[in-house]
N, CA, C and O atoms as CSV, one atom per row, in Angstrom:
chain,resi,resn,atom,element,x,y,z
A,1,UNK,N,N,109.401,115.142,91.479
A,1,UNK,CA,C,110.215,114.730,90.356
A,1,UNK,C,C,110.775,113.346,90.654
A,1,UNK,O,O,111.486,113.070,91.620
A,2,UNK,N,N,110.284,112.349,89.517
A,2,UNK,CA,C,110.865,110.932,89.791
A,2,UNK,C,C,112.046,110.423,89.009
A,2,UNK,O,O,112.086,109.281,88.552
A,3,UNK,N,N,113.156,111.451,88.850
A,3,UNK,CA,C,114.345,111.545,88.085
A,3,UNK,C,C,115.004,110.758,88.206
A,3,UNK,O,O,115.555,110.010,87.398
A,4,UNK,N,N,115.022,110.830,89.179
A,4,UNK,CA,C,116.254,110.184,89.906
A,4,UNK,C,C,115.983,108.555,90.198
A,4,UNK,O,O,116.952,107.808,90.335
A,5,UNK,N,N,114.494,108.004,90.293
A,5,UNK,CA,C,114.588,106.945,90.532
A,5,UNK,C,C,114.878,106.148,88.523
A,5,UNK,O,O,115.316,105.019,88.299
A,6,UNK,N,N,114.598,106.843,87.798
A,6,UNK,CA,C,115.350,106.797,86.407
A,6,UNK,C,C,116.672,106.975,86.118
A,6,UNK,O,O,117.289,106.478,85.175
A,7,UNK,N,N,117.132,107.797,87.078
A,7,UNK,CA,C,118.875,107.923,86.633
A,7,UNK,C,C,119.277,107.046,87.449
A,7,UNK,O,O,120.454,106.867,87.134
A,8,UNK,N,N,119.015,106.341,88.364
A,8,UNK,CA,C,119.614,105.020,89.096
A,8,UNK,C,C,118.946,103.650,88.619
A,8,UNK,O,O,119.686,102.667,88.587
A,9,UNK,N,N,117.826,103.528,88.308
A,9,UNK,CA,C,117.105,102.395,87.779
A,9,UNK,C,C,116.766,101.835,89.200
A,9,UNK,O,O,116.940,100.704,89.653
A,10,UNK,N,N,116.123,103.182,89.886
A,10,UNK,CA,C,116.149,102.223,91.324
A,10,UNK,C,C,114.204,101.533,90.787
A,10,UNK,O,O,113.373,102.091,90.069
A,11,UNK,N,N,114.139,100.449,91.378
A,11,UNK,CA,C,112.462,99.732,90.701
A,11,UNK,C,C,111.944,99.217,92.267
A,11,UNK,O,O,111.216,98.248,92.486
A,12,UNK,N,N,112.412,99.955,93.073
A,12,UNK,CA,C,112.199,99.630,95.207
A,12,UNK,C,C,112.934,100.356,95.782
A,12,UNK,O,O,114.009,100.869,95.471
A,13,UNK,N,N,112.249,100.396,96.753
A,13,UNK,CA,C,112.901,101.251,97.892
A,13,UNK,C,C,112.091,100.755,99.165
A,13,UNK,O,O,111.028,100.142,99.070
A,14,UNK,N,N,112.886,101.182,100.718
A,14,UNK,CA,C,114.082,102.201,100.417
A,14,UNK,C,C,115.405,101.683,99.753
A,14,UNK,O,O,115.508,100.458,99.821
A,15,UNK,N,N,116.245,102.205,99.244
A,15,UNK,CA,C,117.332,102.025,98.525
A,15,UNK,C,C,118.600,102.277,99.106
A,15,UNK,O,O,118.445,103.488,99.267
A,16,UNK,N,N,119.778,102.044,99.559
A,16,UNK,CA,C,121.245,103.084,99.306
A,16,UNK,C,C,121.857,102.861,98.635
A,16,UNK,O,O,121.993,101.774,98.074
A,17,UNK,N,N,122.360,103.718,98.496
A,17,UNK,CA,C,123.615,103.856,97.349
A,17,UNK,C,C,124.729,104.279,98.037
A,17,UNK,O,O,124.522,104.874,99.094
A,18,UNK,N,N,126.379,104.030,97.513
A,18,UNK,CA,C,127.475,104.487,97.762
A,18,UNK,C,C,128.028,104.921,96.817
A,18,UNK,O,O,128.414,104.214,95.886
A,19,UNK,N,N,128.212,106.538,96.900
A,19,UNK,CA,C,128.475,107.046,95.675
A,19,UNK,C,C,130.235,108.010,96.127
A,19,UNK,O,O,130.527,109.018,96.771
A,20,UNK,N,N,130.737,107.315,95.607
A,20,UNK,CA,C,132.274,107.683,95.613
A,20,UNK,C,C,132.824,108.652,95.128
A,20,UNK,O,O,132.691,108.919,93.934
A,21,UNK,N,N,133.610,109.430,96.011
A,21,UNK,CA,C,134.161,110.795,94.644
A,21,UNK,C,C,134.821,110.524,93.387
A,21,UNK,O,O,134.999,111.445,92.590
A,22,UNK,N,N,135.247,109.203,93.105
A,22,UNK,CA,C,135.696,108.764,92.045
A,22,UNK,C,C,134.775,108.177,91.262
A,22,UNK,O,O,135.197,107.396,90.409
A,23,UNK,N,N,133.482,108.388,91.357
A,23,UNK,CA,C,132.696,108.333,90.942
A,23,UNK,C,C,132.170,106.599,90.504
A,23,UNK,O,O,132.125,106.149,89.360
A,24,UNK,N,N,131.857,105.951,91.629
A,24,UNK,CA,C,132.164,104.687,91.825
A,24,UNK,C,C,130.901,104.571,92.462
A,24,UNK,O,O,130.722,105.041,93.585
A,25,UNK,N,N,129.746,103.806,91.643
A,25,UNK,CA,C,128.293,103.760,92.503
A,25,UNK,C,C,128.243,102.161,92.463
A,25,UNK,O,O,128.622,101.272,91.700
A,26,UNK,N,N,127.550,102.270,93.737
A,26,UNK,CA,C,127.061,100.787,94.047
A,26,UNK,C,C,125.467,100.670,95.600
A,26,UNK,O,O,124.901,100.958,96.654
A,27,UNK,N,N,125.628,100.097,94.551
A,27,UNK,CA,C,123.553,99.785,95.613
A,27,UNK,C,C,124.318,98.623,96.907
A,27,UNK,O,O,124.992,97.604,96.760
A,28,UNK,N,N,123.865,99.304,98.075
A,28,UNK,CA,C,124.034,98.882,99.534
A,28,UNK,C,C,122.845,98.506,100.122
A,28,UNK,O,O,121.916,99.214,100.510
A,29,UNK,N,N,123.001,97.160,100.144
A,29,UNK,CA,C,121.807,96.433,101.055
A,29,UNK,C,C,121.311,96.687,102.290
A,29,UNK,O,O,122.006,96.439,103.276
A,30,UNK,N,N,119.947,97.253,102.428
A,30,UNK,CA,C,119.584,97.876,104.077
A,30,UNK,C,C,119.686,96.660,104.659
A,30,UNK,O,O,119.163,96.846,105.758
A,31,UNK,N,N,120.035,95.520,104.608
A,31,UNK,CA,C,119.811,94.473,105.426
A,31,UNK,C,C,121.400,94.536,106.307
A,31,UNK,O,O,121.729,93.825,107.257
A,32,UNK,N,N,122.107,95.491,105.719
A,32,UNK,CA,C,123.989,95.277,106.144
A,32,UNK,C,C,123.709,96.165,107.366
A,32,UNK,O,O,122.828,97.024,107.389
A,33,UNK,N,N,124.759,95.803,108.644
A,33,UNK,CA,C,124.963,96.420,109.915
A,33,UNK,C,C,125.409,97.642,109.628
A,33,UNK,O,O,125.840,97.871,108.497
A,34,UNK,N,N,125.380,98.590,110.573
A,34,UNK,CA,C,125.738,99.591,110.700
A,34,UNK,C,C,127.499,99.605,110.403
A,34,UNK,O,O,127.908,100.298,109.471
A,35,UNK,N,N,128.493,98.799,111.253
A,35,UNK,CA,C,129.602,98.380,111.148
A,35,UNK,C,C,129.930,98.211,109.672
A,35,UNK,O,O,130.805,98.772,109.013
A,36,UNK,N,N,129.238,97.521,109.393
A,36,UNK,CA,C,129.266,97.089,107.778
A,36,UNK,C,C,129.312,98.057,106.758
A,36,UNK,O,O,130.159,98.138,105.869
A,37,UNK,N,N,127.860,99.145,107.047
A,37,UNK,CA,C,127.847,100.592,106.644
A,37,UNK,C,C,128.876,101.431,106.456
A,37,UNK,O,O,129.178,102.065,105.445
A,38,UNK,N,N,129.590,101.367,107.915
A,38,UNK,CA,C,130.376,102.152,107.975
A,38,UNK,C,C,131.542,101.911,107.029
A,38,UNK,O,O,131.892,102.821,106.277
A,39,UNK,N,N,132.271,100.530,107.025
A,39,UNK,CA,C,133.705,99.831,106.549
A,39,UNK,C,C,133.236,100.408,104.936
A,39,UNK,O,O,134.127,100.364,104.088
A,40,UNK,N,N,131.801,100.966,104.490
A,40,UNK,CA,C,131.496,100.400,102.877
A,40,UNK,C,C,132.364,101.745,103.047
A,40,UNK,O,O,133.549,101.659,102.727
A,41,UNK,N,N,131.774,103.263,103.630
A,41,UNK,CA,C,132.057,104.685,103.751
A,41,UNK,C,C,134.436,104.864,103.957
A,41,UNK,O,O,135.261,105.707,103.604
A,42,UNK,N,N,134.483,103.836,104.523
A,42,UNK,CA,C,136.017,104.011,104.660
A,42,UNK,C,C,136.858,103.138,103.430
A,42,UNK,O,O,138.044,103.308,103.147
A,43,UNK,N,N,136.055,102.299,102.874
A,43,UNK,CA,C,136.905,101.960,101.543
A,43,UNK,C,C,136.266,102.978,100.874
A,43,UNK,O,O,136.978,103.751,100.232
A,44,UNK,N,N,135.284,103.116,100.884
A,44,UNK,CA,C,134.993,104.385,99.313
A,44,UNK,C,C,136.026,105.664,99.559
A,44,UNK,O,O,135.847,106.651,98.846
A,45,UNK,N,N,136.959,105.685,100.412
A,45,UNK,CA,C,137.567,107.029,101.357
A,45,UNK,C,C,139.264,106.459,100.669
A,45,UNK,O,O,140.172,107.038,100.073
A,46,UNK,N,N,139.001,104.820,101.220
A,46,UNK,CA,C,140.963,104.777,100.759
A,46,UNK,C,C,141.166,104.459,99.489
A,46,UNK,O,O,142.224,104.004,99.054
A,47,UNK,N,N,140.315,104.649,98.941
A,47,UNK,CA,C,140.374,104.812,96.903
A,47,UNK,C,C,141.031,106.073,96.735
A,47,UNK,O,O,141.360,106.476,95.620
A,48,UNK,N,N,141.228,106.685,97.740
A,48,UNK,CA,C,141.161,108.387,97.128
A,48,UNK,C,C,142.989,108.604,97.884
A,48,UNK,O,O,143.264,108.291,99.042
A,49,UNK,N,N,143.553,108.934,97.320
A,49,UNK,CA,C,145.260,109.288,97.607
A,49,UNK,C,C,144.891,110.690,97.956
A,49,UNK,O,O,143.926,110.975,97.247
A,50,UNK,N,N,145.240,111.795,98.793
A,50,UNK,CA,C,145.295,112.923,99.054
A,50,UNK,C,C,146.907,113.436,98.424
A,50,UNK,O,O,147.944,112.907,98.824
A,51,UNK,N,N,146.885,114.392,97.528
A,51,UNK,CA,C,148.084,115.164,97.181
A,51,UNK,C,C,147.593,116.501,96.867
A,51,UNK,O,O,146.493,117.028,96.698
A,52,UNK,N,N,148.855,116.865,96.849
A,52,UNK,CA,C,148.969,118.361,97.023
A,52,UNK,C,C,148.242,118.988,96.056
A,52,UNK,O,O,148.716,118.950,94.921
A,53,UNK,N,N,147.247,119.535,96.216
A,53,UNK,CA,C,146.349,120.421,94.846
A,53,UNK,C,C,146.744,121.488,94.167
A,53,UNK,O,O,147.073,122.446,94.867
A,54,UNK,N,N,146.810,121.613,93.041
A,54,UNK,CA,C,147.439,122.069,91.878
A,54,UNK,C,C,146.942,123.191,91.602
A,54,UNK,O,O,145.741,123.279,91.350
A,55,UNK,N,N,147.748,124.258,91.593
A,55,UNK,CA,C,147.615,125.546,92.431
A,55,UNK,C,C,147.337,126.171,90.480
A,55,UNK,O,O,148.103,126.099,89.519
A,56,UNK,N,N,146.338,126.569,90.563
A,56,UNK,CA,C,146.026,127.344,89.354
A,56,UNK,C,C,145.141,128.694,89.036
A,56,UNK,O,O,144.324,129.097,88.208
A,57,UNK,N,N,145.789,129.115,90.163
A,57,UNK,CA,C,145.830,130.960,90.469
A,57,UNK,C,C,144.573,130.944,90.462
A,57,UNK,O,O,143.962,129.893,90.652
A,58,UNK,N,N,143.624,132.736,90.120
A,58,UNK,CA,C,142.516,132.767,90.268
A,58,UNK,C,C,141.712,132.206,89.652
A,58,UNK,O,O,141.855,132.478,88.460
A,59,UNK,N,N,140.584,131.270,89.899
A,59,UNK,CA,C,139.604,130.725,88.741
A,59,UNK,C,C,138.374,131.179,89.613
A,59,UNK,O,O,138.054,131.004,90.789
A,60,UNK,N,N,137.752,131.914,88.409
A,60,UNK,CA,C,136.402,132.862,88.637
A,60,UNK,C,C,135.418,132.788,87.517
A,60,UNK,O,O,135.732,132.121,86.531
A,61,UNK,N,N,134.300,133.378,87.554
A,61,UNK,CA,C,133.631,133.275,86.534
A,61,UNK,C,C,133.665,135.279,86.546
A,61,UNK,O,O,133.682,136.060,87.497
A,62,UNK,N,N,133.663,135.503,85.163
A,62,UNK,CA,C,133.785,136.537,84.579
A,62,UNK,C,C,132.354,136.802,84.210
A,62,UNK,O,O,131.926,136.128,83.273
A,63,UNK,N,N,131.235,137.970,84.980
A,63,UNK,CA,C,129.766,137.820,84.471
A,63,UNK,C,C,129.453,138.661,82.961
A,63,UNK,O,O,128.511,138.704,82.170
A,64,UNK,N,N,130.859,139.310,83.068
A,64,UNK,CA,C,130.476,140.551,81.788
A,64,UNK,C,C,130.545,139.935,80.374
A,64,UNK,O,O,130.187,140.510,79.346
A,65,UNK,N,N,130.934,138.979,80.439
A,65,UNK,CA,C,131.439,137.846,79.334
A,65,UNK,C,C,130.965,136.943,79.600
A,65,UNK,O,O,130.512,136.535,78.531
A,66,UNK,N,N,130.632,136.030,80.594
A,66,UNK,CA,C,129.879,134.792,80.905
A,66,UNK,C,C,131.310,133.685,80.052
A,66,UNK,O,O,131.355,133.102,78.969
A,67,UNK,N,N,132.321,133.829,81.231
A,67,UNK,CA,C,133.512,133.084,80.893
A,67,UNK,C,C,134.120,132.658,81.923
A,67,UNK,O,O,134.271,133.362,82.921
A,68,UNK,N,N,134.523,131.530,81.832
A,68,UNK,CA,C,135.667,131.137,82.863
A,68,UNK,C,C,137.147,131.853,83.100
A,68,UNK,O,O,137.624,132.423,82.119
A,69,UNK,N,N,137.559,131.858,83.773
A,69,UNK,CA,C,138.842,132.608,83.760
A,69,UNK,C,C,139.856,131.753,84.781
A,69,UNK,O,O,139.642,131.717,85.993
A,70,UNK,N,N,140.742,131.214,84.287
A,70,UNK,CA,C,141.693,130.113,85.060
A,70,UNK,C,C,143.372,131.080,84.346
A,70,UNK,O,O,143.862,131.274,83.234
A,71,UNK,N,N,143.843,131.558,86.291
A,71,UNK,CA,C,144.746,132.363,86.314
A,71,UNK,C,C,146.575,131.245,85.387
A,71,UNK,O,O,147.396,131.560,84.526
A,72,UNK,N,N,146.419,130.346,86.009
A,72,UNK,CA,C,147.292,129.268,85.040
A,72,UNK,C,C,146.675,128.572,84.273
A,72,UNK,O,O,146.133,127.514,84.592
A,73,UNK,N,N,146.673,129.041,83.224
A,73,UNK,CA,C,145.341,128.015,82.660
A,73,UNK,C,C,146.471,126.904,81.369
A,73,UNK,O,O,146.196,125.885,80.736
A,74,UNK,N,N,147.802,127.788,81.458
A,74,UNK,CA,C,148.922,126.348,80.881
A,74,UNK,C,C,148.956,125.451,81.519
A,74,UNK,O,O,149.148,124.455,80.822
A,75,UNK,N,N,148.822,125.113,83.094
A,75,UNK,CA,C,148.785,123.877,83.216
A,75,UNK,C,C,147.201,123.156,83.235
A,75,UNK,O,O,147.056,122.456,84.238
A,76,UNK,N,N,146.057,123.187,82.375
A,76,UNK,CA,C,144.935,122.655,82.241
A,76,UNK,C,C,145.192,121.639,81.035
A,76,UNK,O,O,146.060,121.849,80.188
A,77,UNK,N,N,144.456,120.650,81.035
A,77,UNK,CA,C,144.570,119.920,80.140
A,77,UNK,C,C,143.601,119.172,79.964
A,77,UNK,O,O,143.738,118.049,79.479
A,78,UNK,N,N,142.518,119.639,80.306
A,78,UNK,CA,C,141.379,119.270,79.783
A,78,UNK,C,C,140.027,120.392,80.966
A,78,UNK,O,O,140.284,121.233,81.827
A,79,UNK,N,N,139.246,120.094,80.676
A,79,UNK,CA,C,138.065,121.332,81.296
A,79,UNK,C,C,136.625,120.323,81.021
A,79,UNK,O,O,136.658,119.666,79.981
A,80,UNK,N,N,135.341,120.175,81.934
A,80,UNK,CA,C,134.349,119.426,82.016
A,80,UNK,C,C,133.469,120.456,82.987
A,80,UNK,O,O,133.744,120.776,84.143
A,81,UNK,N,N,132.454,120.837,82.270
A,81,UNK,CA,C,131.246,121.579,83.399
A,81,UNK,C,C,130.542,120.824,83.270
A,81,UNK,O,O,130.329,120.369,82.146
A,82,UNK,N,N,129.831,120.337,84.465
A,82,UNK,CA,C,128.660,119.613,84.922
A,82,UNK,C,C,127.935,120.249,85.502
A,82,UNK,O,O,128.319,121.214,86.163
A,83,UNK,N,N,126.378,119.798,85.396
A,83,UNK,CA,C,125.624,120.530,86.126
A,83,UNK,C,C,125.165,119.671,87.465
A,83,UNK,O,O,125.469,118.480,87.398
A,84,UNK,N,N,124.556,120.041,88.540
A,84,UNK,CA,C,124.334,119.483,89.724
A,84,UNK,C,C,123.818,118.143,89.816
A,84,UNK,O,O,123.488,117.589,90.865
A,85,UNK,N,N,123.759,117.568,88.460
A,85,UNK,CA,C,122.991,116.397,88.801
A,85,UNK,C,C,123.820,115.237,87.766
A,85,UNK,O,O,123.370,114.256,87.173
A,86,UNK,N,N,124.976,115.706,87.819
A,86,UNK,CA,C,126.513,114.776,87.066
A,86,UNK,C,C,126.497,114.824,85.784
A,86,UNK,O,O,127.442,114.276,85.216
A,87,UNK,N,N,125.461,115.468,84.963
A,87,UNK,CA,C,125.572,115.675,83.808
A,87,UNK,C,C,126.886,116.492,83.263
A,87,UNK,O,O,127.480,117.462,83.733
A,88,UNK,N,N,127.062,115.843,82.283
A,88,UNK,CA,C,128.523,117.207,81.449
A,88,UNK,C,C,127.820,117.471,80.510
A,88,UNK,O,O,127.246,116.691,79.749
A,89,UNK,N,N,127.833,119.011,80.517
A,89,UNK,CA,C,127.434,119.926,79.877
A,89,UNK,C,C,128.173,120.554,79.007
A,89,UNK,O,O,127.619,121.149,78.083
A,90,UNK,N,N,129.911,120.544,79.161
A,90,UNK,CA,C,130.568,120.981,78.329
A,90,UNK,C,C,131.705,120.489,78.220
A,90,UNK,O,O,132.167,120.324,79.349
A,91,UNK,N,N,132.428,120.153,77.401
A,91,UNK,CA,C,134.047,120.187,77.849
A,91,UNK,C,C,134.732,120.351,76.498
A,91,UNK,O,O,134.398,120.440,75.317
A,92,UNK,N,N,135.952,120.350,77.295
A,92,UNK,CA,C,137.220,120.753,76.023
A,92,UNK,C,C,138.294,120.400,76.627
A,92,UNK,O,O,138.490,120.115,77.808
A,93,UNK,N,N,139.296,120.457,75.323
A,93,UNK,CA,C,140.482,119.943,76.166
A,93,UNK,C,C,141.431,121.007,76.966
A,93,UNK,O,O,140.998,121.683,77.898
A,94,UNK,N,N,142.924,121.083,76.440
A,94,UNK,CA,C,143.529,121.650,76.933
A,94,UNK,C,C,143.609,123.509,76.763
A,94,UNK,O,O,143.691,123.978,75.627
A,95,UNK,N,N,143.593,123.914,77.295
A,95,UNK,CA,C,143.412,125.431,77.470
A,95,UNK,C,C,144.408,126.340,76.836
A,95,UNK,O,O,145.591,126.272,77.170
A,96,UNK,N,N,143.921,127.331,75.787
A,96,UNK,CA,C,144.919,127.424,75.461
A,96,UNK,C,C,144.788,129.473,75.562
A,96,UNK,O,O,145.626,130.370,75.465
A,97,UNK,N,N,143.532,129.449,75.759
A,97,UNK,CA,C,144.076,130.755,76.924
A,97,UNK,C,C,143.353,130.871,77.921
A,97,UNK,O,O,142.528,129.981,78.129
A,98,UNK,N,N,143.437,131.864,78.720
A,98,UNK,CA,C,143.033,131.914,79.902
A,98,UNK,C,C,141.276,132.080,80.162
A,98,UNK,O,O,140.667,131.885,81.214
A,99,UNK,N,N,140.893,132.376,79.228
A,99,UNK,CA,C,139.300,132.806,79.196
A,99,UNK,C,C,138.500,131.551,78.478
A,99,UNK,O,O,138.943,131.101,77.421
A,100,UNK,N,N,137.143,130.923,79.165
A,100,UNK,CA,C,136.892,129.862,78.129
A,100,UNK,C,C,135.400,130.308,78.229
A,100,UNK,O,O,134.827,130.681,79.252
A,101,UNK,N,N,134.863,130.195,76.932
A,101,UNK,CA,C,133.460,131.111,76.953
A,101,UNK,C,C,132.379,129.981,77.633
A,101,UNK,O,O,132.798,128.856,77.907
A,102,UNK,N,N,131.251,130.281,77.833
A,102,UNK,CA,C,130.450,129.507,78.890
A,102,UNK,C,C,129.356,129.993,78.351
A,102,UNK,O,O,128.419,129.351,78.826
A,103,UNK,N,N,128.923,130.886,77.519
A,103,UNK,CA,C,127.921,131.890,76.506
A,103,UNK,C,C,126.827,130.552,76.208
A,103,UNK,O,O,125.674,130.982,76.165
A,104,UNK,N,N,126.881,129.466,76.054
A,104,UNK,CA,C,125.510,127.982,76.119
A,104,UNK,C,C,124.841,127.978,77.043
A,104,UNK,O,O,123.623,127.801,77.050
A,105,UNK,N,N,125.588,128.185,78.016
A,105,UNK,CA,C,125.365,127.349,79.275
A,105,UNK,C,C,124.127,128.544,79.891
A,105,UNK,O,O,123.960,129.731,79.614
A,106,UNK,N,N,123.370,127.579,80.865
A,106,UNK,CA,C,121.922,128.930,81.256
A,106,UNK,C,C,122.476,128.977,82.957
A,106,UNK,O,O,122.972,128.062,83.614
A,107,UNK,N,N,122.178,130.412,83.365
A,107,UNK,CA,C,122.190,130.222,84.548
A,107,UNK,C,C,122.002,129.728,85.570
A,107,UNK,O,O,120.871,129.551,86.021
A,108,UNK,N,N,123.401,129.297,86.339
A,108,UNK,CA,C,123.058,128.296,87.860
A,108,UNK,C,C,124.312,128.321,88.148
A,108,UNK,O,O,125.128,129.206,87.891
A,109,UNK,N,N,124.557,126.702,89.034
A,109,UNK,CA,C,125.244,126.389,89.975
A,109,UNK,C,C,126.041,125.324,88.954
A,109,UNK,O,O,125.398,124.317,88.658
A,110,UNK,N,N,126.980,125.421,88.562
A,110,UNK,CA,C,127.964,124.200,88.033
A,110,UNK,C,C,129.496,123.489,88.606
A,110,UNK,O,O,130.393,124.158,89.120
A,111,UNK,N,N,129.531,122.495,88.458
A,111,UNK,CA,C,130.890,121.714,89.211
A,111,UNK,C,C,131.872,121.871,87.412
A,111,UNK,O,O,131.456,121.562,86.296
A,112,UNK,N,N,133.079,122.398,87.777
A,112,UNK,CA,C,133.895,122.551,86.927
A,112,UNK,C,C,135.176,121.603,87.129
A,112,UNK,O,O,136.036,121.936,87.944
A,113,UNK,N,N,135.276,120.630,86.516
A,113,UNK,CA,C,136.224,120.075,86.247
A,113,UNK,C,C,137.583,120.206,86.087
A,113,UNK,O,O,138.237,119.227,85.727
A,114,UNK,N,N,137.948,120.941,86.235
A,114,UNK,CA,C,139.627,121.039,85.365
A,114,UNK,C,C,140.844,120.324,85.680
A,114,UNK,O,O,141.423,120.425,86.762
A,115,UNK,N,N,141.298,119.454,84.521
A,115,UNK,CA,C,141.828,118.646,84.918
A,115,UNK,C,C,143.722,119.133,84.165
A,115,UNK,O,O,144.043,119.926,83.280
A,116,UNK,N,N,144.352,118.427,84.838
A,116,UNK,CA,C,145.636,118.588,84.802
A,116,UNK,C,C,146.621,117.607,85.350
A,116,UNK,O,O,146.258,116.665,86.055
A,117,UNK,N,N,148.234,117.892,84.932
A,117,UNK,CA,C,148.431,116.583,84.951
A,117,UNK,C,C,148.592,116.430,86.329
A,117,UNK,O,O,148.507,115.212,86.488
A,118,UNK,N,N,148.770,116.937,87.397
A,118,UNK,CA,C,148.560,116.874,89.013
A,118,UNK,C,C,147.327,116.073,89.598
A,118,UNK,O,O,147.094,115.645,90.728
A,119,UNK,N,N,146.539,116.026,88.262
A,119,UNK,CA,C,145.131,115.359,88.827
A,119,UNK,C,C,144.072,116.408,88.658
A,119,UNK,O,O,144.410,117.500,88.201
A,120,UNK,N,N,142.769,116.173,88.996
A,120,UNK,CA,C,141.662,116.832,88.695
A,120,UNK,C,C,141.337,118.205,89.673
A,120,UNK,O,O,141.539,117.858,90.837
A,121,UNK,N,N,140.996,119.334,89.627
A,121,UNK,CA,C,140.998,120.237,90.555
A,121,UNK,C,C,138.974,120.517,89.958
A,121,UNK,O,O,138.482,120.527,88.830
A,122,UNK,N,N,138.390,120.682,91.228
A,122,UNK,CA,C,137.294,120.533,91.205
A,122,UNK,C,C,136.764,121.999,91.657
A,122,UNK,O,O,137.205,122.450,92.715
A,123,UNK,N,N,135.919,122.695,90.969
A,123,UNK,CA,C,135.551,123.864,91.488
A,123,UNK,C,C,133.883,124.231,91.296
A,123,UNK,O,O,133.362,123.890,90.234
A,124,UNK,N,N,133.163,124.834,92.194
A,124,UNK,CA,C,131.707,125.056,92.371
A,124,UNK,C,C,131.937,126.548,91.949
A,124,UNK,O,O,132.869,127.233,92.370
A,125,UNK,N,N,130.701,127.090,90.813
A,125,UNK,CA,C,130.488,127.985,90.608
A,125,UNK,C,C,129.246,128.492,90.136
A,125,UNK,O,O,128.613,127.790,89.348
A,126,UNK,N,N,128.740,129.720,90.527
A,126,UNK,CA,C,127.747,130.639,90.183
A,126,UNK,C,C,127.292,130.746,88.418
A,126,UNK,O,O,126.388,131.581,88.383
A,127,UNK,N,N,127.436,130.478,87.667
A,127,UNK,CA,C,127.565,131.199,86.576
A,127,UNK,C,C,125.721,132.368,86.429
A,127,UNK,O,O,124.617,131.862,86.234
A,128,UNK,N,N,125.909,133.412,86.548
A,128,UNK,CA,C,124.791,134.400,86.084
A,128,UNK,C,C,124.619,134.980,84.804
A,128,UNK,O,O,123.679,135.748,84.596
């Protein structure tokens, strides 16, 4: 599968990329030192503030319903499923109960978004 050299527009290789959890891409020249390498890996690191993660009780996937289930789901304020390859597949905003149906979506592995005002809380899930 040559997907991926389409979802980057890579047109040569070999290639790198620095791909940031803030979602911050940039093409890295193999010609740069290792040192160099490294300094790219520790700024892509001090973009990121560490705080306290925003505690929003159990979040599970419900298979009998094919639903999300977010135990505080008053403090959500927005919701984004992606599938493994950064696509968003779904979203909505703020939650306004605890169950959010997922009944589109086909079985796999999805990164769930949920965002709030604490910041984004990121969760990997099964959906079957």
């Amino acid at each position: 599968d040559r997907g991926v050299f389409t979802d980057y527009n890579v047109t040569f290789y070999p290639v790198i990329y620095r791909i940031c959890p803030d979602r911050i891409l940039e093409r890295v020249f193999t010609s740069e030192t290792e040192a160099q390498l490294y300094q790219k890996v520790l700024d892509c690191q001090a973009g990121l503030s560490i705080e306290e993660q925003v505690d929003l009780g159990d979040i599970r996937i419900d298979p009998s319903t094919r639903s999300l289930v977010i135990g505080q789901y008053q403090k959500v304020t927005g919701l984004e499923v992606m599938d493994l390859q950064g696509r968003t597949v779904q979203r909505s905003g703020a939650a306004t109960r605890s169950i959010i149906d997922l009944g589109e979506l086909r079985t796999g592995v999805y990164l769930f978004r949920i965002l709030t005002a604490g910041g984004p809380v990121v969760k990997r899930l099964f959906l079957n």
